[in-house]
Biopython code that builds the backbone (N, CA, C, O; Angstrom):
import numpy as np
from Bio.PDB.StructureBuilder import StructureBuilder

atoms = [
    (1, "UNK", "N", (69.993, 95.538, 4.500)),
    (1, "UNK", "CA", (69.662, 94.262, 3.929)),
    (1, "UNK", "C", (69.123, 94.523, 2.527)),
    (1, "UNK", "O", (68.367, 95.466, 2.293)),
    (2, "UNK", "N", (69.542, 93.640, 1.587)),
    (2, "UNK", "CA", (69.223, 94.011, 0.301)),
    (2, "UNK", "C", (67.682, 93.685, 0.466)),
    (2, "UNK", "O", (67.174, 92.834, 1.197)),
    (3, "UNK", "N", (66.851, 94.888, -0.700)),
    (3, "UNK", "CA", (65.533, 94.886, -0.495)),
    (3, "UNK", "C", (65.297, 94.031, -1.636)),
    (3, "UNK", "O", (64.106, 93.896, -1.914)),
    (4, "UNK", "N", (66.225, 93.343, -2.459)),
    (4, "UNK", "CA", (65.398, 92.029, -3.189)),
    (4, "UNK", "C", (65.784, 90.568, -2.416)),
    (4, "UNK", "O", (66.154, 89.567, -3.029)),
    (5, "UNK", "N", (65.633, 90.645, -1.030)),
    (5, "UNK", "CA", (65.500, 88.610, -0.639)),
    (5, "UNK", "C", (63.964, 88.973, -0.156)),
    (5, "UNK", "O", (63.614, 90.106, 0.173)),
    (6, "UNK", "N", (63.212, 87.951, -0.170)),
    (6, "UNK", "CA", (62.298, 87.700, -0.268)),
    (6, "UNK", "C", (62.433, 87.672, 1.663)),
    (6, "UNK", "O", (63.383, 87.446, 2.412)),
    (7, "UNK", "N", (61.264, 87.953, 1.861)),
    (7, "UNK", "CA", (60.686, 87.992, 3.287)),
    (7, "UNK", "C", (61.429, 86.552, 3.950)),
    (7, "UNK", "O", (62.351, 86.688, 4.755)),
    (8, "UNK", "N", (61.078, 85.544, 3.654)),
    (8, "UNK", "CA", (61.631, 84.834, 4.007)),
    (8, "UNK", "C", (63.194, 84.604, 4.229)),
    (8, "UNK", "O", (63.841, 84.151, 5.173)),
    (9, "UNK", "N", (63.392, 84.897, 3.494)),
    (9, "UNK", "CA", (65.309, 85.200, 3.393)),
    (9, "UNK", "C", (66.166, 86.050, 4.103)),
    (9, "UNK", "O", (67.232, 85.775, 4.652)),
    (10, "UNK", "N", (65.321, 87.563, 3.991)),
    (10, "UNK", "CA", (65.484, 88.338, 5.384)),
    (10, "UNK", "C", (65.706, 87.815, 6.423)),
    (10, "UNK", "O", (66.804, 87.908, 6.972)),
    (11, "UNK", "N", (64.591, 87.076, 6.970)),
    (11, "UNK", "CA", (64.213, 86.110, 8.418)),
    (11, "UNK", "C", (65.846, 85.417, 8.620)),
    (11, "UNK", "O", (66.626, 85.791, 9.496)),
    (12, "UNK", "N", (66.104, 84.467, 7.722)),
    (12, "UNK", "CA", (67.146, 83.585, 7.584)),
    (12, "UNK", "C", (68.391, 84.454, 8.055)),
    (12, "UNK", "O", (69.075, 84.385, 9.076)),
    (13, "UNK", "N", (68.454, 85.458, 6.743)),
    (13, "UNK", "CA", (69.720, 86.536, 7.178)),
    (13, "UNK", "C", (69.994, 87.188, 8.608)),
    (13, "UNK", "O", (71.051, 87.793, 8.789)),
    (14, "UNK", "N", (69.164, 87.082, 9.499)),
    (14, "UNK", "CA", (68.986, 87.706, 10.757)),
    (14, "UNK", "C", (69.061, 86.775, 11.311)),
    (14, "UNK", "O", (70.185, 86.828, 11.811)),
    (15, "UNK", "N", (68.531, 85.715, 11.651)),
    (15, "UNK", "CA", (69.100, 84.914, 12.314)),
    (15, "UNK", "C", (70.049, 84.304, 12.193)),
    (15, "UNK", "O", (70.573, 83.926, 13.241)),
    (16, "UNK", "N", (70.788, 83.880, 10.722)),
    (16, "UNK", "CA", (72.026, 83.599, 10.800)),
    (16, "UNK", "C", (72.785, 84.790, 11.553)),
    (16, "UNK", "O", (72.969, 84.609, 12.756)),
    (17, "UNK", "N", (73.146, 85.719, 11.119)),
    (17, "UNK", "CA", (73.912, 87.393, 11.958)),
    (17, "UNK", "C", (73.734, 87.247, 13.539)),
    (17, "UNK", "O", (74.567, 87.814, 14.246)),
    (18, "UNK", "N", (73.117, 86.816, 13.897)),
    (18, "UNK", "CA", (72.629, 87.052, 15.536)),
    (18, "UNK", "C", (73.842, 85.468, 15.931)),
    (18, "UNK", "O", (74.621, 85.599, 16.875)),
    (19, "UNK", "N", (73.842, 84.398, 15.288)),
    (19, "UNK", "CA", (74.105, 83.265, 15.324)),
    (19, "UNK", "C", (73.964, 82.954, 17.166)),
    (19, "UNK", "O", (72.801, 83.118, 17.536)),
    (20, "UNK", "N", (74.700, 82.646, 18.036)),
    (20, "UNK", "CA", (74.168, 82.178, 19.404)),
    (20, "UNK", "C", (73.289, 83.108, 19.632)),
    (20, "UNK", "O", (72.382, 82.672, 20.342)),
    (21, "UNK", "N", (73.139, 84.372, 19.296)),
    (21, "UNK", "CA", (72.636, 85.142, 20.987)),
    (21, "UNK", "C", (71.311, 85.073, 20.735)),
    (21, "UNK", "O", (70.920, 85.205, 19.575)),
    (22, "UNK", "N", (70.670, 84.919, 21.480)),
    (22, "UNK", "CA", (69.362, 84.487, 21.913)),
    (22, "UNK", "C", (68.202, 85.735, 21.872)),
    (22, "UNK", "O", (68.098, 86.756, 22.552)),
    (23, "UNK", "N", (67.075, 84.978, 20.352)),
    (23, "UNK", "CA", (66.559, 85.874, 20.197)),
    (23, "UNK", "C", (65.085, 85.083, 19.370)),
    (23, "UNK", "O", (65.036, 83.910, 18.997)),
    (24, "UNK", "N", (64.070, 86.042, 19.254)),
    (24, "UNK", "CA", (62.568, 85.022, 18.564)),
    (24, "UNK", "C", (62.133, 86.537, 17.312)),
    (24, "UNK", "O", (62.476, 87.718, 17.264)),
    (25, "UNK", "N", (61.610, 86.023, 16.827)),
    (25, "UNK", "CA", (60.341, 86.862, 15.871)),
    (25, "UNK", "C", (58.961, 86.662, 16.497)),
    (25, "UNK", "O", (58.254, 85.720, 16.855)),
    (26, "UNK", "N", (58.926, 87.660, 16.469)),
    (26, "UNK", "CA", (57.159, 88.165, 16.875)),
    (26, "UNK", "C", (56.379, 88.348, 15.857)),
    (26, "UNK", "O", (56.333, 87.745, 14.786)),
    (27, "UNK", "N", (55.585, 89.475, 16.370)),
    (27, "UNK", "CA", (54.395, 89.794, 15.361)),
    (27, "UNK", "C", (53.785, 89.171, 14.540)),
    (27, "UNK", "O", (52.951, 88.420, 15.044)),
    (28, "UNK", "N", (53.851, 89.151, 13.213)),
    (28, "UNK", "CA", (52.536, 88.567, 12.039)),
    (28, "UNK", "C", (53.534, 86.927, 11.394)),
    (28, "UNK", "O", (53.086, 86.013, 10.702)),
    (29, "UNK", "N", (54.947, 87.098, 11.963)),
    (29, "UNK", "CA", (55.405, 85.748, 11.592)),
    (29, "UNK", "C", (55.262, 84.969, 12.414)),
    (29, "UNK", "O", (55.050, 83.812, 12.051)),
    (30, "UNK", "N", (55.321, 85.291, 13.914)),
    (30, "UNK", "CA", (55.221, 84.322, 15.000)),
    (30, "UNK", "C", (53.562, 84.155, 14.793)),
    (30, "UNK", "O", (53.302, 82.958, 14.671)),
    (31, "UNK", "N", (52.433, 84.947, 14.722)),
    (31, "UNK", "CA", (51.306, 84.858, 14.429)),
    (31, "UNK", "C", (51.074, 83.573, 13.189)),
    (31, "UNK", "O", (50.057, 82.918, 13.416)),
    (32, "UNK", "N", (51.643, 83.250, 12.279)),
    (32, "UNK", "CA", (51.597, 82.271, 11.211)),
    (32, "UNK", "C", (51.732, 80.968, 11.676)),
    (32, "UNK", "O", (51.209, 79.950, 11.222)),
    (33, "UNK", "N", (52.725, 81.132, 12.932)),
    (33, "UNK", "CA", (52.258, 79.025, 13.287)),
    (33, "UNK", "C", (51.138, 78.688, 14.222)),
    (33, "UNK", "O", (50.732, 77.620, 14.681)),
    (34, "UNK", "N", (50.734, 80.051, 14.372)),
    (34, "UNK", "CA", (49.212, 79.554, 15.207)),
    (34, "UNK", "C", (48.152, 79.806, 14.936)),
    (34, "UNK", "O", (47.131, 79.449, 15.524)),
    (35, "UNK", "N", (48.292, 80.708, 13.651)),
    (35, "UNK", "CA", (46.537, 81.430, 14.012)),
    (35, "UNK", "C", (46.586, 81.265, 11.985)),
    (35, "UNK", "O", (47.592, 80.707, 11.547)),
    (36, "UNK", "N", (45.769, 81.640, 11.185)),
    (36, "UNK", "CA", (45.650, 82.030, 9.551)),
    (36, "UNK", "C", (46.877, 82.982, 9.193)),
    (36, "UNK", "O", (46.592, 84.168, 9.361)),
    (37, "UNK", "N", (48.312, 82.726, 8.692)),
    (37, "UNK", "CA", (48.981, 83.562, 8.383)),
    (37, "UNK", "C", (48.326, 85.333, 7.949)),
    (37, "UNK", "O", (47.254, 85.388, 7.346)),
    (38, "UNK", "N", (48.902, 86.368, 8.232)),
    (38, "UNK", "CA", (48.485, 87.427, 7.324)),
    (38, "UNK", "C", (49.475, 88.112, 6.615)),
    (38, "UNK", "O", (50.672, 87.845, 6.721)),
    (39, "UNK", "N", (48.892, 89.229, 5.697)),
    (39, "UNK", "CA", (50.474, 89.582, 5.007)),
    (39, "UNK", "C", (51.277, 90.374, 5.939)),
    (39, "UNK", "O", (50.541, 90.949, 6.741)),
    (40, "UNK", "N", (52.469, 90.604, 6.116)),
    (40, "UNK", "CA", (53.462, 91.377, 6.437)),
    (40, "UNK", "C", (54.493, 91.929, 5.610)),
    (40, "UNK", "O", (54.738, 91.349, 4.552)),
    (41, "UNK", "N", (55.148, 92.978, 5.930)),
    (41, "UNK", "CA", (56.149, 93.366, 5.083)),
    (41, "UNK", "C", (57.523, 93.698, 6.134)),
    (41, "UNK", "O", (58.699, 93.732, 5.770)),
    (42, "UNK", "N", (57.060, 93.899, 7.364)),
    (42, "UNK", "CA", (58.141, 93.988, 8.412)),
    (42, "UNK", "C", (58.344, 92.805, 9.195)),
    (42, "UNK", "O", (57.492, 91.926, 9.329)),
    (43, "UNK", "N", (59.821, 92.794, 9.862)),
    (43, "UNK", "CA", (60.212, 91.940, 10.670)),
    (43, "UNK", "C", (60.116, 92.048, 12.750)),
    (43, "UNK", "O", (60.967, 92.504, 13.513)),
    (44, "UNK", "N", (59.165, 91.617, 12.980)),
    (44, "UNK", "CA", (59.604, 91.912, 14.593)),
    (44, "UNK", "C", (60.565, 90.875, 15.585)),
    (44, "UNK", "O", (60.459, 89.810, 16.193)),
    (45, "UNK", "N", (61.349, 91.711, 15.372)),
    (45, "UNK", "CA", (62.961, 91.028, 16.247)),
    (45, "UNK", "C", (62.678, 90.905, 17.495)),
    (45, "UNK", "O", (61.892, 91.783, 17.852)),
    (46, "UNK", "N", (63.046, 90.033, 18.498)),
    (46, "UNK", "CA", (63.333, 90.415, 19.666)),
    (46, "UNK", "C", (64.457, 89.813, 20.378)),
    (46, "UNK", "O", (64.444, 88.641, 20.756)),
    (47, "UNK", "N", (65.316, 90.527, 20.539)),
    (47, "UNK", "CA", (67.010, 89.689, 20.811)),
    (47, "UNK", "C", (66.794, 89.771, 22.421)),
    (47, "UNK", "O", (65.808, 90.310, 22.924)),
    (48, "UNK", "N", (67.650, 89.279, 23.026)),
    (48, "UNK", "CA", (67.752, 88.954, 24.535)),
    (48, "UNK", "C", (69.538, 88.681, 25.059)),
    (48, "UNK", "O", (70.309, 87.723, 25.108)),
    (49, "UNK", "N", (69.571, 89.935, 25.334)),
    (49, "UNK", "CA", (71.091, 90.579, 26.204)),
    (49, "UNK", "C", (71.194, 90.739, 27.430)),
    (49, "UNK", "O", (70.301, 91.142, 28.176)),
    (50, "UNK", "N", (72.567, 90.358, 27.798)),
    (50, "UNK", "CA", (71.951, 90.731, 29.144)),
    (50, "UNK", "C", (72.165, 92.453, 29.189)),
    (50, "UNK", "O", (72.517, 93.198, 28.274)),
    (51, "UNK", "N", (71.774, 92.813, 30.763)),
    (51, "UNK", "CA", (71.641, 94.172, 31.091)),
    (51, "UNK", "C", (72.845, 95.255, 30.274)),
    (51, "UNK", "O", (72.822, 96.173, 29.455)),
    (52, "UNK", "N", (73.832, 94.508, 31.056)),
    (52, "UNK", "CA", (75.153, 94.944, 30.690)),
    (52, "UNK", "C", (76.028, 95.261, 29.469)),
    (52, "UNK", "O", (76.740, 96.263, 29.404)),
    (53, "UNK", "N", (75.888, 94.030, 28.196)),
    (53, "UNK", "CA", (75.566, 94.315, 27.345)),
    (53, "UNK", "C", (74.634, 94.410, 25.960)),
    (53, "UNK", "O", (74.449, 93.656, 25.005)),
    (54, "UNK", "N", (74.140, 95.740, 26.354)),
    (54, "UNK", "CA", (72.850, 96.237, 25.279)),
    (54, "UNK", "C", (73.061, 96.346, 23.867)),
    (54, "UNK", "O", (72.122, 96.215, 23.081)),
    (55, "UNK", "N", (74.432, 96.618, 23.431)),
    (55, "UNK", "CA", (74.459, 96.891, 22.273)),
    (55, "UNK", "C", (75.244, 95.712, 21.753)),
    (55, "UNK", "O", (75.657, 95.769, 20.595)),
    (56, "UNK", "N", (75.436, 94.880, 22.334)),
    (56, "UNK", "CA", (76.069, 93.690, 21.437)),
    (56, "UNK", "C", (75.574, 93.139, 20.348)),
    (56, "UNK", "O", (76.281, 92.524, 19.549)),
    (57, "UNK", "N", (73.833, 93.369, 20.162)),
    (57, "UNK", "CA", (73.574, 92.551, 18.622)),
    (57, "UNK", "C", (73.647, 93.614, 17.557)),
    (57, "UNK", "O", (73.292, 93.453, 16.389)),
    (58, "UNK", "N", (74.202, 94.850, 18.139)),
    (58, "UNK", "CA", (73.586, 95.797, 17.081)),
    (58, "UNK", "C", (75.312, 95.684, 15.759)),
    (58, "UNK", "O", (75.291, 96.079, 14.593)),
    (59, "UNK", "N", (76.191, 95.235, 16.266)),
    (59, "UNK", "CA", (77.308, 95.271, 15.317)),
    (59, "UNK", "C", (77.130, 93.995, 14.176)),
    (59, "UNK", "O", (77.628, 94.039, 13.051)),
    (60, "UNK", "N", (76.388, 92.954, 14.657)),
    (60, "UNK", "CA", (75.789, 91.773, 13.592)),
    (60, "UNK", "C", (74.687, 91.824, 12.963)),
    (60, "UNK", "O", (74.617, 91.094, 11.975)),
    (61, "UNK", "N", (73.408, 92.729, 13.325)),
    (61, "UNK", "CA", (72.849, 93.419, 12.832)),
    (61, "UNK", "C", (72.906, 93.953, 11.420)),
    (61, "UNK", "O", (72.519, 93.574, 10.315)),
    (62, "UNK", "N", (73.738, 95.299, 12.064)),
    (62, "UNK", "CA", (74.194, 96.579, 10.778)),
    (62, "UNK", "C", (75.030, 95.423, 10.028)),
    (62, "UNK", "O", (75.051, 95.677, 8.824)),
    (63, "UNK", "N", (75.576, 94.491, 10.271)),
    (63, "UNK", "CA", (76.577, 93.853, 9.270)),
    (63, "UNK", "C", (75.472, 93.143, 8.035)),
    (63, "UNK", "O", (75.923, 92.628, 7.012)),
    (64, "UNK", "N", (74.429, 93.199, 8.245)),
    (64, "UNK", "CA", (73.339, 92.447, 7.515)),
    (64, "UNK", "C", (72.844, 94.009, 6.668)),
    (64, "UNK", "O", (72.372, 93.582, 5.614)),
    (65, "UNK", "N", (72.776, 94.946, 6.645)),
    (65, "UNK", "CA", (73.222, 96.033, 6.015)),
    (65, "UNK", "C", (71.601, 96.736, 6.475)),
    (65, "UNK", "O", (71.152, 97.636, 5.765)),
    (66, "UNK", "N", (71.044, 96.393, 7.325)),
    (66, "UNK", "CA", (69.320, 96.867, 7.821)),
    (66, "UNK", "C", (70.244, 98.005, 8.341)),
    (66, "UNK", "O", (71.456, 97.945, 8.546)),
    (67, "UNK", "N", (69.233, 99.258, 8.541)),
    (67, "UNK", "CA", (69.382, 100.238, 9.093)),
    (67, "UNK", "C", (69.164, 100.571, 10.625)),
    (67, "UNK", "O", (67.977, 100.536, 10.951)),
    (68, "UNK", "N", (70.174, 100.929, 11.768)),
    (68, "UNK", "CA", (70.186, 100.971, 12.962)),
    (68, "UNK", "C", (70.227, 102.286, 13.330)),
    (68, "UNK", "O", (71.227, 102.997, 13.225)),
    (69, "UNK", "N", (68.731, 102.770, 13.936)),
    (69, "UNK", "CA", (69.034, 103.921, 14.461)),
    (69, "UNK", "C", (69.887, 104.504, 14.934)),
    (69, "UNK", "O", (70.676, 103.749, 15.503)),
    (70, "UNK", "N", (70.188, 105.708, 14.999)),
    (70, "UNK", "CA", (70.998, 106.377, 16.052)),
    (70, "UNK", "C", (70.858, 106.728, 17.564)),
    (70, "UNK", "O", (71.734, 106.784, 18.427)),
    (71, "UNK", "N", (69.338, 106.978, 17.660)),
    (71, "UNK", "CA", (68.713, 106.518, 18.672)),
    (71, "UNK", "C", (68.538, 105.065, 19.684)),
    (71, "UNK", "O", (68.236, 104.820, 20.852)),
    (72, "UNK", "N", (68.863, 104.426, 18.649)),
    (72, "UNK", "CA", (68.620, 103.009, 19.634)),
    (72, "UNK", "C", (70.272, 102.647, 19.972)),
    (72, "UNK", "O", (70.531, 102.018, 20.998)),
    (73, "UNK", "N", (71.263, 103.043, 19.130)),
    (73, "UNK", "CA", (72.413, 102.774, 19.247)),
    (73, "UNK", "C", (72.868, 103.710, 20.666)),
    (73, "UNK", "O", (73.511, 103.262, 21.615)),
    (74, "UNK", "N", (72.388, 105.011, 20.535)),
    (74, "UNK", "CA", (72.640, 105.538, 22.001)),
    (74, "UNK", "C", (71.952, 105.430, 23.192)),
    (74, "UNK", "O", (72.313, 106.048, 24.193)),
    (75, "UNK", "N", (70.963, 104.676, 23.172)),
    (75, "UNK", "CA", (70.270, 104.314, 24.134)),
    (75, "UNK", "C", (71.033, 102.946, 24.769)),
    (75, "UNK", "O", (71.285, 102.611, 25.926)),
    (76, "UNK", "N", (71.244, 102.401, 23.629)),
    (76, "UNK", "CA", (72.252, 101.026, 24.415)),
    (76, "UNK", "C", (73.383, 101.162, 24.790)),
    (76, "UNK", "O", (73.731, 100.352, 25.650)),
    (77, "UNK", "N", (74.376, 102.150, 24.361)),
    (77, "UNK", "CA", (75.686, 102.999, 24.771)),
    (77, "UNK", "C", (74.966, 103.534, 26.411)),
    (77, "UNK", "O", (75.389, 103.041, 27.457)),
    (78, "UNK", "N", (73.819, 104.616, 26.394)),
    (78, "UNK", "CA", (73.829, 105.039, 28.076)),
    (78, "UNK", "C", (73.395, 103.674, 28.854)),
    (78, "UNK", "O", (74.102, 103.272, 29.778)),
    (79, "UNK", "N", (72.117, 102.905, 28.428)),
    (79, "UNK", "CA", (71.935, 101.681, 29.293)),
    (79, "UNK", "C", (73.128, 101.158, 29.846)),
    (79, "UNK", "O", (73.276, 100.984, 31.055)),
    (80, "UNK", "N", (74.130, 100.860, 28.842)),
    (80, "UNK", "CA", (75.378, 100.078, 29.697)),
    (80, "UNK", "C", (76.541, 100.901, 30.218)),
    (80, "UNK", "O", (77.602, 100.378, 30.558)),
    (81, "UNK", "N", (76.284, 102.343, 30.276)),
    (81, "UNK", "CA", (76.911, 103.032, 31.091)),
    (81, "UNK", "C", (76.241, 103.236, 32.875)),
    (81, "UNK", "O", (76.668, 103.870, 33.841)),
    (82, "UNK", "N", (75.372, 102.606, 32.728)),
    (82, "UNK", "CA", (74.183, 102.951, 34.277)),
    (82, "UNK", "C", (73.769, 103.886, 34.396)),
    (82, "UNK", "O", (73.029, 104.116, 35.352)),
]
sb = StructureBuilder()
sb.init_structure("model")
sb.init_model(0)
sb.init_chain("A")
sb.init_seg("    ")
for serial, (resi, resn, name, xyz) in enumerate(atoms, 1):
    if name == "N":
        sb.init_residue(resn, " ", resi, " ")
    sb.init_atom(name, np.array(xyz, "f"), 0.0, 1.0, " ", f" {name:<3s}", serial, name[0])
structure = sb.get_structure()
């Protein structure tokens, strides 16, 4: 993801990319509609797949150009192998 959109824009870009699949922000942004905003500089994702397939958000994701472990990419490759 280009590192000049503004925090906010990020947000936007990710959730447009995900488009249906079902997912929220956490941490210090979900913290902002309830409590005194604070600063942040990261995003906490949390997408919702089923079991089976784990790695389905990760190809709309990387298309937003953020960086996807290699680690998390093979962890969702063995998860949906059983």
């Amino acid at each position: 993801m280009p590192a000049r959109l503004s925090l906010p824009d990020k947000v936007l870009a990710l959730h447009h990319a995900l488009g249906a699949t079902p997912h929220a922000f956490g941490g210090a942004l979900a913290l902002a509609y309830y409590a005194e905003p604070r600063s942040t500089v990261d995003i906490d994702l949390n997408v919702f797949v089923p079991a089976a397939e784990p790695s389905a958000p990760i190809e709309p994701l990387a298309a937003t150009g953020i960086e996807i472990g290699h680690g998390l990419i093979e962890a969702a490759r063995s998860q949906a192998q059983g």
